[in-house]
C-alpha positions as a Markdown table, in Angstrom:
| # | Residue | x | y | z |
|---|---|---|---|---|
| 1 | Unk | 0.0 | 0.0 | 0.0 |
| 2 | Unk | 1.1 | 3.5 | -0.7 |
| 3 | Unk | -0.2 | 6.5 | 1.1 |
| 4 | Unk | -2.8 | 9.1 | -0.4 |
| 5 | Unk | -1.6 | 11.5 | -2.7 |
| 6 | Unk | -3.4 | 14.9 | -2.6 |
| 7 | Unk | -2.6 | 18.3 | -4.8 |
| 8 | Unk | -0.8 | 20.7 | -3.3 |
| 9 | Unk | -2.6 | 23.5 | -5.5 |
| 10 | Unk | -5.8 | 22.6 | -4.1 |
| 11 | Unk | -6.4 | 24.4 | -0.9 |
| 12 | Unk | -8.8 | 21.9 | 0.4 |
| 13 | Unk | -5.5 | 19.3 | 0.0 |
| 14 | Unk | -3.4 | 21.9 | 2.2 |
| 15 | Unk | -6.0 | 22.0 | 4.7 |
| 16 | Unk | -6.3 | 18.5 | 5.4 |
| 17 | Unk | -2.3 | 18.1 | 5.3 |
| 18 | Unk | -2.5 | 20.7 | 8.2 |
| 19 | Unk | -4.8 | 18.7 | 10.4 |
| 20 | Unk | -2.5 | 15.4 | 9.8 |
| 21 | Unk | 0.4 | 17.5 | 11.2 |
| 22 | Unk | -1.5 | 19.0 | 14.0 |
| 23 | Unk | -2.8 | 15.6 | 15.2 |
| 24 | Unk | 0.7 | 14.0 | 15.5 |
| 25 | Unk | 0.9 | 12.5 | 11.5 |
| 26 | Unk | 3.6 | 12.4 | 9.0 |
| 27 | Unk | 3.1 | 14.2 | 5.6 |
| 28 | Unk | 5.5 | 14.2 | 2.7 |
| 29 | Unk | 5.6 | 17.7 | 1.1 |
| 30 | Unk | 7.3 | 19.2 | -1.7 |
| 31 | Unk | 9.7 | 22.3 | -1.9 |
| 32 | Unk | 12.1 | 23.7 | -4.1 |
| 33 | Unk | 15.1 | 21.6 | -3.0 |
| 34 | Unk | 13.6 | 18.4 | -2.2 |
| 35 | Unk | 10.6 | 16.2 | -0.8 |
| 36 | Unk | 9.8 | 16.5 | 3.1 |
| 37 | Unk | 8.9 | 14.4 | 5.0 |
| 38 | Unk | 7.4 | 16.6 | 7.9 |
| 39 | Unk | 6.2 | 16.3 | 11.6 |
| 40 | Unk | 5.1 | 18.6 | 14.4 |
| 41 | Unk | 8.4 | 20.1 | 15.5 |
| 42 | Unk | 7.2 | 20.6 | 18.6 |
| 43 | Unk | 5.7 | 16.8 | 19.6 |
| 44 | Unk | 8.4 | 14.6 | 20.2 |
| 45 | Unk | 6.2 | 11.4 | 19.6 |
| 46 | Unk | 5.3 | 12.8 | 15.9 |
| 47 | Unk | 9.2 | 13.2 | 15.6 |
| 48 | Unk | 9.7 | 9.9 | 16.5 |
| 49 | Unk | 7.9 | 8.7 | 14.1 |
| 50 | Unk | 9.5 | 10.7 | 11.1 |
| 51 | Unk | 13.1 | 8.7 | 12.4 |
| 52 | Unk | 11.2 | 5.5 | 12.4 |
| 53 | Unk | 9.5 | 5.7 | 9.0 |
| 54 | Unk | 13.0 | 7.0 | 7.5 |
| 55 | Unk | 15.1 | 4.4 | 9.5 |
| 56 | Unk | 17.0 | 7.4 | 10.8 |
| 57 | Unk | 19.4 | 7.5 | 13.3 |
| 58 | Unk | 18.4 | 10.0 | 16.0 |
| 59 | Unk | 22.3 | 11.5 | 15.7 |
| 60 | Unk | 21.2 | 13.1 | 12.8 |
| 61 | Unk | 19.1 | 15.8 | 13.4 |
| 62 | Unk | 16.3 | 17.5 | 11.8 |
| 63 | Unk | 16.0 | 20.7 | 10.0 |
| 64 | Unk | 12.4 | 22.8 | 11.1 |
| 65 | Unk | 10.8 | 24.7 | 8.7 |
| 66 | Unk | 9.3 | 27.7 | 8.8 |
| 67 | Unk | 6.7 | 29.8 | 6.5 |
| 68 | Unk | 8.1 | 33.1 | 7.6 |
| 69 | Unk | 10.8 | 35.0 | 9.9 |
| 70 | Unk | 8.0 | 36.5 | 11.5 |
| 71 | Unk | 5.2 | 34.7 | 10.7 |
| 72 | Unk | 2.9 | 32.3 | 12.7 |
| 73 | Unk | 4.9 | 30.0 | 13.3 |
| 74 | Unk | 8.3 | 32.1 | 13.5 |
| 75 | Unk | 11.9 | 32.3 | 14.1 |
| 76 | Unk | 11.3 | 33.2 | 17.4 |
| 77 | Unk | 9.4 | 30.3 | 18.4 |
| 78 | Unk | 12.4 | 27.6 | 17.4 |
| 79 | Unk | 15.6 | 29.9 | 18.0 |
| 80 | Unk | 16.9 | 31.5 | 21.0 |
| 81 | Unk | 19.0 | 33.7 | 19.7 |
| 82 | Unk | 19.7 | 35.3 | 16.2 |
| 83 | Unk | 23.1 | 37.0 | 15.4 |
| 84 | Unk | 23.4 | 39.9 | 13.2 |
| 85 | Unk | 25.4 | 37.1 | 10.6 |
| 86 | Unk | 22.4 | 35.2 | 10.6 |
| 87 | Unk | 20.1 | 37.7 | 10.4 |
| 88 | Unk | 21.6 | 39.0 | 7.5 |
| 89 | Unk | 21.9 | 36.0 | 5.4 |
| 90 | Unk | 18.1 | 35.4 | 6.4 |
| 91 | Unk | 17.1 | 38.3 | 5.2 |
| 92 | Unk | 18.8 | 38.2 | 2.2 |
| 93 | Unk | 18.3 | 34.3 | 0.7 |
| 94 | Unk | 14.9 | 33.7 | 3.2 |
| 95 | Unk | 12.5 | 32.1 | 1.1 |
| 96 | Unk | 14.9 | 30.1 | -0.5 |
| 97 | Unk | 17.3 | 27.1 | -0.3 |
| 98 | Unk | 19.8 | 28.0 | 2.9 |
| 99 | Unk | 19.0 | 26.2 | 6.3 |
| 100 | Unk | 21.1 | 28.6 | 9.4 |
| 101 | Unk | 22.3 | 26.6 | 12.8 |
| 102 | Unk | 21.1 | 28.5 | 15.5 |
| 103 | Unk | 20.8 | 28.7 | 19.3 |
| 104 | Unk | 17.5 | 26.5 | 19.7 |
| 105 | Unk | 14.3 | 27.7 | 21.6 |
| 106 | Unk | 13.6 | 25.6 | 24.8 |
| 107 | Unk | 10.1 | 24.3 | 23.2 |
| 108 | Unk | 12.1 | 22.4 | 20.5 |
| 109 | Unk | 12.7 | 18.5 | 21.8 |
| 110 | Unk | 16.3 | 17.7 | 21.9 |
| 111 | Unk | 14.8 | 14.6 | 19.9 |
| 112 | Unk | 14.5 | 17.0 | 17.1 |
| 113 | Unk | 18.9 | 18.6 | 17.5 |
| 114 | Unk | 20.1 | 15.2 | 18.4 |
| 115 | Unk | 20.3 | 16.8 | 21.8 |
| 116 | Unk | 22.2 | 19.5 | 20.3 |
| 117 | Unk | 21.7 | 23.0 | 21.7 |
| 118 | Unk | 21.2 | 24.3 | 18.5 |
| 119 | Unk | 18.3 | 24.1 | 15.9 |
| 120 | Unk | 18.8 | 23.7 | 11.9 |
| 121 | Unk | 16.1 | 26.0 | 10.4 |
| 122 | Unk | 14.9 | 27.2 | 7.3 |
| 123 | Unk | 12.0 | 29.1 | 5.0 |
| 124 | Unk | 11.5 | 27.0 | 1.9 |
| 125 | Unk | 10.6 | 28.7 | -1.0 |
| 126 | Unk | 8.1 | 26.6 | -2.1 |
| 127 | Unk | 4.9 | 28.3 | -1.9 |
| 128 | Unk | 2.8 | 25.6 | -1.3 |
| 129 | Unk | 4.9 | 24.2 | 1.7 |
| 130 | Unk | 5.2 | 27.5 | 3.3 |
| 131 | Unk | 1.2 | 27.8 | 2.8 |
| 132 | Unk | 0.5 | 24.1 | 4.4 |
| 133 | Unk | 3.7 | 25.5 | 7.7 |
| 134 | Unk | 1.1 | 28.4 | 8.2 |
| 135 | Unk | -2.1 | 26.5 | 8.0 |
| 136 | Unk | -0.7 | 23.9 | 10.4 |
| 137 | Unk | 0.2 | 26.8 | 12.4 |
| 138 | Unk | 3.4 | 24.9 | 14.1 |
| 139 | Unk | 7.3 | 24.5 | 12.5 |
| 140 | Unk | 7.3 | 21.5 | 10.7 |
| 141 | Unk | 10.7 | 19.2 | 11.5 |
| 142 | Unk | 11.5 | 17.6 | 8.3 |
| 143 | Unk | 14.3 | 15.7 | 6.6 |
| 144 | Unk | 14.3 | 14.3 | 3.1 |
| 145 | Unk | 11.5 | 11.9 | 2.5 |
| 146 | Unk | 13.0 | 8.6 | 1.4 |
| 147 | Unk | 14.6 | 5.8 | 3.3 |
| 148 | Unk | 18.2 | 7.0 | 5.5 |
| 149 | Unk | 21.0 | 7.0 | 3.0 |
| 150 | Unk | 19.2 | 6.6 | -0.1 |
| 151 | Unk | 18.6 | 8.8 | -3.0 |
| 152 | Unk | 16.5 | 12.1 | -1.7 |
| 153 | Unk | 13.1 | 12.1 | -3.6 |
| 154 | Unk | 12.2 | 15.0 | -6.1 |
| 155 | Unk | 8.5 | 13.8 | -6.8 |
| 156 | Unk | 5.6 | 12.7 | -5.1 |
| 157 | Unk | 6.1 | 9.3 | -7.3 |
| 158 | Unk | 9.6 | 8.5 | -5.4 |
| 159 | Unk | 8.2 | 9.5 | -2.0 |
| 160 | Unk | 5.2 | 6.6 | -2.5 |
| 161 | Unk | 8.0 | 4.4 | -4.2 |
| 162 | Unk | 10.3 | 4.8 | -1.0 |
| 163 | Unk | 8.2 | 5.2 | 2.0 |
| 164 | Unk | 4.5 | 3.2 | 1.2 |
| 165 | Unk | 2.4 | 3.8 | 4.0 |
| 166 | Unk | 4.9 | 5.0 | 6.3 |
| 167 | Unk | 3.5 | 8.1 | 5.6 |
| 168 | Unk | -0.3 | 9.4 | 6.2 |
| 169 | Unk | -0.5 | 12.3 | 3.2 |
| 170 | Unk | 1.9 | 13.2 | 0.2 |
| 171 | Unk | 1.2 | 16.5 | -1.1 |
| 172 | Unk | 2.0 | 16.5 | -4.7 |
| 173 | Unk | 4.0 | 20.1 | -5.6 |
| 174 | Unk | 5.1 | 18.7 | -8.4 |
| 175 | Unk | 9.1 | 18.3 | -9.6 |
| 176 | Unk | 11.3 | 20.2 | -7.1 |
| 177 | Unk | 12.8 | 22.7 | -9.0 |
| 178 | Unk | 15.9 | 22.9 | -7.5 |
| 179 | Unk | 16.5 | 19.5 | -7.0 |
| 180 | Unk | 19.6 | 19.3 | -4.2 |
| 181 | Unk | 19.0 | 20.2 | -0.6 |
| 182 | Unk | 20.0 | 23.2 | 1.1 |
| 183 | Unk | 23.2 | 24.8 | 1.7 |
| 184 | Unk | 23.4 | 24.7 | 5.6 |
| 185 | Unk | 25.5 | 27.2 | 7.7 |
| 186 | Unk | 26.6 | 27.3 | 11.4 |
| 187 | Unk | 27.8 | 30.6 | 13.1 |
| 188 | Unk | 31.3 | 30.8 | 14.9 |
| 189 | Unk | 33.2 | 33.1 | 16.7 |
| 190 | Unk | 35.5 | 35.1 | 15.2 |
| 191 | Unk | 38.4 | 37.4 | 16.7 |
| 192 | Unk | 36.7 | 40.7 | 16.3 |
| 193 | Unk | 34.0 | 38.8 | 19.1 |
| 194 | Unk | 30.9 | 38.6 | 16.5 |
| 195 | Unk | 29.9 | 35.2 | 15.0 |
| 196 | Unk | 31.2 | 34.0 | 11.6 |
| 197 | Unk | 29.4 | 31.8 | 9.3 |
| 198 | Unk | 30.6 | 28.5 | 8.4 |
| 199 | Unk | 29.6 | 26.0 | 5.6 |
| 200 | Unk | 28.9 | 22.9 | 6.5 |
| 201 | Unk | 26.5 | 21.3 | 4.0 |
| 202 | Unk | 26.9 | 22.6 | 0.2 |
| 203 | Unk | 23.8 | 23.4 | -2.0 |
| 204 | Unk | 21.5 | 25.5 | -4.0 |
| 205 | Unk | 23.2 | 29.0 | -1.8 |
| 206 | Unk | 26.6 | 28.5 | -3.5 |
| 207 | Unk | 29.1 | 29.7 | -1.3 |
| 208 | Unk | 30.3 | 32.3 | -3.9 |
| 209 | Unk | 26.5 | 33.9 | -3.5 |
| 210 | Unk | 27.3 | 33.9 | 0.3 |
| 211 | Unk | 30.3 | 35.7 | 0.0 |
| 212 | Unk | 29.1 | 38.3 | -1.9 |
| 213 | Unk | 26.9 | 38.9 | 0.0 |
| 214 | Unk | 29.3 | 38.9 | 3.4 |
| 215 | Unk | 32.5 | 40.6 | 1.5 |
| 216 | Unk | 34.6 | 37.9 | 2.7 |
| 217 | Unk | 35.7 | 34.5 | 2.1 |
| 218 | Unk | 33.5 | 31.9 | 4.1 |
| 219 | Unk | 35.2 | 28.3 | 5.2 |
| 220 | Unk | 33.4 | 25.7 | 3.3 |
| 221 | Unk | 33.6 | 22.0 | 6.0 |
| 222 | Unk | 31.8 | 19.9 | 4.4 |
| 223 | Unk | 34.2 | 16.7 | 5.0 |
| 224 | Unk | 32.7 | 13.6 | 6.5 |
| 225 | Unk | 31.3 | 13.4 | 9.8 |
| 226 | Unk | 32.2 | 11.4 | 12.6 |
| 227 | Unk | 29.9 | 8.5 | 12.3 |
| 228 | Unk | 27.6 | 7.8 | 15.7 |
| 229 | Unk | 28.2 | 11.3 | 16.8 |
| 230 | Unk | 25.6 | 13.7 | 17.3 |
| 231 | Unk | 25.9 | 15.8 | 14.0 |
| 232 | Unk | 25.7 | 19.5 | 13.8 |
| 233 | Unk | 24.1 | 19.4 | 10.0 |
| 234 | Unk | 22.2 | 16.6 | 8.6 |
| 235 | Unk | 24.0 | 15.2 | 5.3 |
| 236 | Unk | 27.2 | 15.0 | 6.8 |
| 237 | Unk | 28.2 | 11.4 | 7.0 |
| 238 | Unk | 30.8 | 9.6 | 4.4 |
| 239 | Unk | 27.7 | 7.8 | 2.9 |
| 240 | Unk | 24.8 | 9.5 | 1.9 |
| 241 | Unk | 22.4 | 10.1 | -1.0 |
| 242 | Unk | 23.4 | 6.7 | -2.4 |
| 243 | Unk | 21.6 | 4.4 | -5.3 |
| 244 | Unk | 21.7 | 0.7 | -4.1 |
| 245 | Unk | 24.1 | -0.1 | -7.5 |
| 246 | Unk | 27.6 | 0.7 | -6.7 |
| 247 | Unk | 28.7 | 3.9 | -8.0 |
| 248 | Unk | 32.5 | 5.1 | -8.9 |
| 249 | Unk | 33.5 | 8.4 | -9.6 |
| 250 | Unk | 35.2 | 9.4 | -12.4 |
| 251 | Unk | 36.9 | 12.6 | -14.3 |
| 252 | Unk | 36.2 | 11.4 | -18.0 |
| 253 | Unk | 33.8 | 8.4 | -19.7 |
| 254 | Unk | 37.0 | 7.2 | -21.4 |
| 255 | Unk | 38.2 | 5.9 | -17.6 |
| 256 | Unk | 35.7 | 3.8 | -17.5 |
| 257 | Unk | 36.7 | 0.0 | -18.4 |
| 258 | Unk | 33.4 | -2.4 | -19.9 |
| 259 | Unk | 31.1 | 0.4 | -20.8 |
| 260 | Unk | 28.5 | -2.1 | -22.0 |
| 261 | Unk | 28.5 | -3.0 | -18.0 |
| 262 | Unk | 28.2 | 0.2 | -17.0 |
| 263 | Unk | 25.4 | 3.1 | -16.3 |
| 264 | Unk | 26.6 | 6.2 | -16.7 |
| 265 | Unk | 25.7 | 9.9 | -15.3 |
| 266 | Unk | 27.4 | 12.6 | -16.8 |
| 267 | Unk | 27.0 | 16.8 | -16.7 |
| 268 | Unk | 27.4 | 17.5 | -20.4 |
| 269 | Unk | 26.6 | 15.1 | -23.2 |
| 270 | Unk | 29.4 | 12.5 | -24.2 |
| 271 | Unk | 30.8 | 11.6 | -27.9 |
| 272 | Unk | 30.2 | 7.9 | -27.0 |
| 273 | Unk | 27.0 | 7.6 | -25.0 |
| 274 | Unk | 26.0 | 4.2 | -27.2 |
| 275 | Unk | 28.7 | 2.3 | -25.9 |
| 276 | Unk | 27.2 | 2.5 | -22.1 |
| 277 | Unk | 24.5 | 0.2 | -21.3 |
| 278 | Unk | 22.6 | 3.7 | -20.0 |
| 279 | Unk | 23.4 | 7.0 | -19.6 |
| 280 | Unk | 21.9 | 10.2 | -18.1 |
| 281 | Unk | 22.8 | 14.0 | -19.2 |
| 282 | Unk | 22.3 | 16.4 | -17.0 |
| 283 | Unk | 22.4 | 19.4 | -19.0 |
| 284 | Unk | 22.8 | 19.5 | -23.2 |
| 285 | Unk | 23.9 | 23.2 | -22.8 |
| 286 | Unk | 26.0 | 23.6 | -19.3 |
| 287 | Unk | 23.6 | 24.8 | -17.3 |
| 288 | Unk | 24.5 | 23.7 | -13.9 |
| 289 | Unk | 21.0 | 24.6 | -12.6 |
| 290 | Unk | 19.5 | 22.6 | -15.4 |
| 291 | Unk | 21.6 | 19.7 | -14.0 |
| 292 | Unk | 20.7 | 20.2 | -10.6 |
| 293 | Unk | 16.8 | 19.9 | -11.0 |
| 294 | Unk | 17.3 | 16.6 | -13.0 |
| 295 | Unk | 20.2 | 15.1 | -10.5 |
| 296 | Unk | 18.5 | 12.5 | -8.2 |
| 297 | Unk | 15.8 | 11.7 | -10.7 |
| 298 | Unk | 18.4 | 10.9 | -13.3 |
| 299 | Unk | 20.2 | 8.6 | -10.6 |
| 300 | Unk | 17.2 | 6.9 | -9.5 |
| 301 | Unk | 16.4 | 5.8 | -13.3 |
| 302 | Unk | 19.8 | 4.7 | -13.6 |
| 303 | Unk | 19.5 | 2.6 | -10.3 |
| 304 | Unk | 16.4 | 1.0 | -11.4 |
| 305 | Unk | 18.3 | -0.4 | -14.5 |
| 306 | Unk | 19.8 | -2.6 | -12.0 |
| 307 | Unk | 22.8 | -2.9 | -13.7 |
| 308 | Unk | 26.5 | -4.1 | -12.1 |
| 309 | Unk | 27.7 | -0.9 | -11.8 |
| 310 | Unk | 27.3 | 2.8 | -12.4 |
| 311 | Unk | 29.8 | 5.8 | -12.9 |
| 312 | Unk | 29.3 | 9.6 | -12.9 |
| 313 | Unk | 31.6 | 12.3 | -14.1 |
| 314 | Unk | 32.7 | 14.9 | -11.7 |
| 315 | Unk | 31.1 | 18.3 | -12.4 |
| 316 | Unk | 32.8 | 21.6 | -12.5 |
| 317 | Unk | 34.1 | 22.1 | -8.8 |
| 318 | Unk | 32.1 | 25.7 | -9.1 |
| 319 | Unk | 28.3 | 27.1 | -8.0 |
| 320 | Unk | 26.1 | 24.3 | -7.9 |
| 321 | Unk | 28.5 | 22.3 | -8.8 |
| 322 | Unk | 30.6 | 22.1 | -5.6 |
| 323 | Unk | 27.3 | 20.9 | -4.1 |
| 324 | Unk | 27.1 | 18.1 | -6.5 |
| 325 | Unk | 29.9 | 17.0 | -6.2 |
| 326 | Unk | 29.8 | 16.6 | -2.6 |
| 327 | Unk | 26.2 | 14.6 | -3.2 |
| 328 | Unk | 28.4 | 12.2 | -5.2 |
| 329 | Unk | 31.4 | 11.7 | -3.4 |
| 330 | Unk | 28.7 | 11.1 | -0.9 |
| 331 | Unk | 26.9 | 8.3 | -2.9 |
| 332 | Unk | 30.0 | 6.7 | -4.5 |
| 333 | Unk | 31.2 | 3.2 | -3.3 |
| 334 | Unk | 34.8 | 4.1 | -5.3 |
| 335 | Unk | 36.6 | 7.2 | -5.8 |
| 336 | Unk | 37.8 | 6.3 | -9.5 |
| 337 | Unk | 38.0 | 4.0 | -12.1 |
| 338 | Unk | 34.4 | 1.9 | -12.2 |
| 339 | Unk | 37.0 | -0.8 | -13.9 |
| 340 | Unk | 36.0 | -3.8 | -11.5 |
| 341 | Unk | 32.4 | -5.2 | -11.5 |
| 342 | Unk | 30.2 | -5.6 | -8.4 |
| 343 | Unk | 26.6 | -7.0 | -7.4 |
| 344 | Unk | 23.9 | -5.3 | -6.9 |
């Protein structure tokens, strides 16, 4: 069985969403970056149940969504404390695809931060998930809506392929049309005394958008996480984002021994795409926003070929594509080569 699937441009659909949330369900909800899978922030037993359903470990925290900054819910009711760093970056990419680690609110369960005393947070963009925040009328905790580790879902269809009935609702927004999560940033102290932002997940804020905003350069740590640990951003471990088919990285096709073996995912279009048994391109004209939106879908097909073994080209280690890279490197099972078969 899968769960219902409802539009999210009918308002009677958002409304109904709302009252699953408010009455301790799980709904799955679409944004710009990727699908949600959303709980009560504020009821630890609904929370629960978004780390069962995903097969999460509770070290990885959530990030809580909000509709506004000062809205109903708003940033006062999840954060404690907002520095002028973080307030600036709010109000400059708020709707939109950046998630800020803050000081968290003594109403948020540590259940939620991993017992963390700070709170991941974040306006999506999306219009219809900041419309079905406000009609629940709490923050909405919510990680990607697929199984732990596997390949984050960018329609409703890959939400009711991963998760079934594990969820109550699935809002339908259509394709995300961003299609990787959000950048996330933490907030350190610097040696003039203020706070400093930090990178610590890449995505759809580049970094370079960051520091034009800021004037500076901004430290990008996005290296892998201690594993068990409680984690300060979600997306941080070694192995993440991952299609069940092993997956090498490489910098060319022309690496990549027994192409008739092979599935292949690559940024621009390749002079010998027939010799692979499948290939995916991203973008026909170098658009790495193009290449974004189509990412995980384009890796889910390939997985569902169920083939020996995959291979994806590196993307230009610039904008978006910093952040892609980091979801491969993330979802690769070799670093180079995808010369030496493997089973499924």
């Amino acid at each position: 069985m899968t769960a219902r699937v409802l539009s999210a441009a009918d308002p009677a659909a958002i409304g109904e969403a709302a009252a699953v949330l408010r009455a301790g369900g799980l709904v799955a909800f679409g944004t710009e970056t990727v699908y949600g899978l959303g709980a009560n922030a504020l009821d630890p037993t609904a929370v629960a149940k978004v780390f069962a359903a995903k097969g999460r470990p509770r070290f990885d925290p959530l990030i809580v969504h909000l509709p506004d900054r000062n809205g109903t819910p708003s940033l006062a009711d999840v954060t404690a404390e907002v520095s002028p760093a973080a307030a600036a970056l709010a109000e400059r990419f708020w709707p939109g695809p950046l998630t800020l680690v803050l000081p968290k609110a003594n109403g948020i369960p540590d259940l939620v931060t991993a017992g963390l005393p700070s709170v991941a947070v974040r306006v999506p963009a999306s219009v219809a998930a900041r419309a079905l925040i406000q009609a629940a009328g709490v923050p909405i905790a919510a990680p990607s809506a697929n199984r732990f580790g596997g390949i984050s879902p960018t329609t409703a269809a890959h939400v009711a392929d991963g998760l079934g009935d594990a969820v109550d609702l699935i809002l339908d927004a259509g394709p995300c049309p961003v299609g990787i999560e959000s950048t996330v940033v933490a907030f350190e102290p610097n040696a003039g005394g203020g706070l400093w932002p930090v990178v610590l997940r890449s995505g759809a804020a580049t970094a370079e958008a960051l520091e034009e905003l800021i004037g500076e350069a901004i430290e990008v740590r996005t290296g892998n996480a201690d594993p068990g640990a409680a984690q300060v951003s979600p997306g941080s471990l070694s192995r993440h984002y991952a299609p069940r088919t092993p997956l090498a990285l490489v910098d060319h096709p022309g690496e990549i021994d027994q192409p008739r073996e092979c599935g292949l995912l690559t940024f621009l279009p390749p002079r010998d795409a027939g010799r692979f048994a499948s290939c995916e391109t991203l973008s026909a004209t170098g658009s790495l926003t193009e290449a974004a939106a189509g990412f995980y879908a384009a890796l889910r097909r390939l997985d569902e070929r169920c083939l020996p073994r995959l291979a994806a080209v590196r993307f230009p280690n610039e904008g978006l594509g910093t952040a892609l890279n980091d979801r491969l490197k993330r979802a690769a099972t070799a670093d180079a080569g995808a010369t030496a078969s493997a089973e499924r």
